[in-house]
C-alpha positions in Angstrom: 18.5 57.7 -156.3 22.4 58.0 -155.8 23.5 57.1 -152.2 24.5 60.5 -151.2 21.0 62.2 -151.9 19.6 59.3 -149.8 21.7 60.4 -146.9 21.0 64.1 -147.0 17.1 63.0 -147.4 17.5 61.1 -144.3 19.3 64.1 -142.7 16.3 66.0 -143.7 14.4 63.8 -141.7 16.3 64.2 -138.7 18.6 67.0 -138.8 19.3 66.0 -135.3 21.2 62.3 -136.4 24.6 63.7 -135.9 24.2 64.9 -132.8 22.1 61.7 -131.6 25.1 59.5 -132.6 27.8 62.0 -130.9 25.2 61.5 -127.7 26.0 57.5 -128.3 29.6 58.0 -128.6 29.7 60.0 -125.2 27.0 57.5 -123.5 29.4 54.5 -124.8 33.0 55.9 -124.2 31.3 57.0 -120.9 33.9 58.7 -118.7 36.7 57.9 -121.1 37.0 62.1 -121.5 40.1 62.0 -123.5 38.2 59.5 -126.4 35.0 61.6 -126.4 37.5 64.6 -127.4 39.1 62.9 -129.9 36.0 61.3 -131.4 34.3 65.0 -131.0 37.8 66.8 -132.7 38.1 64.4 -135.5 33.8 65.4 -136.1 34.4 69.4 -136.1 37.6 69.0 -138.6 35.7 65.9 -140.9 32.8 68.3 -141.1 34.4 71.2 -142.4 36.6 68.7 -144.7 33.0 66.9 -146.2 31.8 70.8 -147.1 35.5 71.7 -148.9 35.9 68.1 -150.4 32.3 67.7 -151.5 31.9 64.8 -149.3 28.5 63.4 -147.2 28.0 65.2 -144.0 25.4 62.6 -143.5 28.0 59.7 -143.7 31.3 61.7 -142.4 30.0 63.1 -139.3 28.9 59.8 -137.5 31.8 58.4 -138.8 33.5 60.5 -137.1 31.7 60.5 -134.0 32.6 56.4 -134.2 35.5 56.1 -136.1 37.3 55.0 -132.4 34.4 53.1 -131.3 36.2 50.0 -130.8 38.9 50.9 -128.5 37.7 49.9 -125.8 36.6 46.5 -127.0 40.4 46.1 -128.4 41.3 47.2 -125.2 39.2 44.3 -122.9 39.7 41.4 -125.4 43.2 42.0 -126.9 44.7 43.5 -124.4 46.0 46.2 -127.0 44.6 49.5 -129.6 46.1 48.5 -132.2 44.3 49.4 -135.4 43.6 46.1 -136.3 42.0 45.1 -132.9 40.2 48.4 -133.3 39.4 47.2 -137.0 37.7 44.1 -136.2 35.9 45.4 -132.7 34.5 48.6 -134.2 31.6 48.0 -136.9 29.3 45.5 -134.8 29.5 48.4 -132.2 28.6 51.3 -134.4 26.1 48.8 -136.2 24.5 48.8 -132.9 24.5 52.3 -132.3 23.2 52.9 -135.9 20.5 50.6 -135.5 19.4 52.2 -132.5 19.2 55.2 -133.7 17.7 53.7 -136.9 19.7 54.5 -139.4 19.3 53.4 -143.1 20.8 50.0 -144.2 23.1 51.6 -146.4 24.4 54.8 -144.5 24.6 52.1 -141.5 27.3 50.1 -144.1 29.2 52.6 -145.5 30.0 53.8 -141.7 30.8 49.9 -140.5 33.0 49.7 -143.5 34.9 52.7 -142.8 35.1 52.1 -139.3 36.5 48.7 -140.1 39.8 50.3 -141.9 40.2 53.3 -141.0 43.7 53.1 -140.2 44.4 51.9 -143.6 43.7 53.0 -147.1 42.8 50.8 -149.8 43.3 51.8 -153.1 40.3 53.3 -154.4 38.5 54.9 -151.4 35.3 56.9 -151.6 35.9 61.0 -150.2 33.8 60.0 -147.1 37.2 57.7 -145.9 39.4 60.3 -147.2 37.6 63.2 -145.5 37.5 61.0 -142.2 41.2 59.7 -142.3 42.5 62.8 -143.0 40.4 64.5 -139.8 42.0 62.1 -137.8 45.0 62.1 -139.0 45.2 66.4 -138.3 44.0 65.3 -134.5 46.5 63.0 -133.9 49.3 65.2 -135.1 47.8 67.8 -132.9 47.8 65.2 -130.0 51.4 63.8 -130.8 52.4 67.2 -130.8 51.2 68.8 -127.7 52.3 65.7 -126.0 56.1 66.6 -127.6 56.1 62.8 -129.3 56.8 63.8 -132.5 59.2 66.4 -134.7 58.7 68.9 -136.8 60.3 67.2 -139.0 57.8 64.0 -138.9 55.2 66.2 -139.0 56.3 68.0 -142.3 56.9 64.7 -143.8 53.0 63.4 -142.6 51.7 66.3 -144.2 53.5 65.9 -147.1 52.8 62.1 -147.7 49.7 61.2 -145.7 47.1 63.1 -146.4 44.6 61.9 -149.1 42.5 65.2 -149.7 43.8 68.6 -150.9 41.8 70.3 -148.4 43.1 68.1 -145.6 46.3 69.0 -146.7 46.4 72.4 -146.7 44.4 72.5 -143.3 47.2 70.7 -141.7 50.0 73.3 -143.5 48.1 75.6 -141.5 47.9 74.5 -138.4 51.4 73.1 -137.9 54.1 74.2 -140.5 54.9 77.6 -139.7 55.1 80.4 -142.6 58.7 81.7 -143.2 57.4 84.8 -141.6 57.0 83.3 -138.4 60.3 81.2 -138.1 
């Protein structure tokens, strides 16, 4: 039985999963509103990026939900958010969370391992890391942008060079380079 079918069969079990783990998420990043948002953002655009991409729901979505999970963990012991501090701080938390919520062995390492890099691609990744990186990838060019800390220009030449799905891709043409029409 290929991994994928045994996510969706464990899904079947508990069609509730996704939204027990975004419930962990919130519980762990407690007050931290503008993290829960993100986390929650990078879910709704990963999920409709698994269905067009043909990745795992199962997988993406508490991925998602977790992807940021070691912020604040970077944050009290590093004294910084940089990816790599985020890297190393994030899979024994969503392990934990996983665990709890009593997650299969292997859907439980494919999220640890994406959570682990999810700032940087490796060569060959699965669609699950794509789907995700490119979900957060459209929420932090929305952020950047509505916080006026990046160009159009930058923002033409992410969407251009970044984005590791077609579908990802083409959602972010929509959303921020404007038609010839409307210029």
């Amino acid at each position: 039985m290929g991994n994928r079918l045994r996510s969706e069969l464990m899904v079947e079990k508990d069609p509730l999963f996704k939204d027990r783990v975004a419930v962990e998420m919130r519980k762990y990043f407690n007050t931290d509103s503008r993290r829960i948002d993100h986390a929650s953002r990078v879910a709704l655009y990963a999920e409709k990026l698994a269905v067009e991409e043909n990745g795992d729901p199962a997988v993406v979505i508490p991925t998602a939900y977790l992807h940021d999970i070691g912020i604040k963990e970077a944050e009290r012991k590093h004294k910084s958010t940089a990816a790599r501090y985020q890297h190393e701080e994030g899979p024994p938390i969503a392990r934990e969370i996983m665990e709890k919520l009593a997650a299969t062995e292997e859907l439980i390492t494919e999220v640890c391992d994406i959570v682990g890099h999810h700032h940087n691609p490796r060569p060959h990744e699965s669609i699950n890391f794509k789907v995700l990186y490119d979900a957060d990838l459209i929420v932090n060019i929305e952020d950047n942008l509505r916080e006026n800390k990046i160009s159009a220009e930058a923002v033409r030449k992410l969407v251009t060079k970044r984005f590791l799905t077609l579908s990802g891709q083409k959602m972010a043409v929509a959303m921020f380079i404007p038609s010839k029409k409307e210029v």
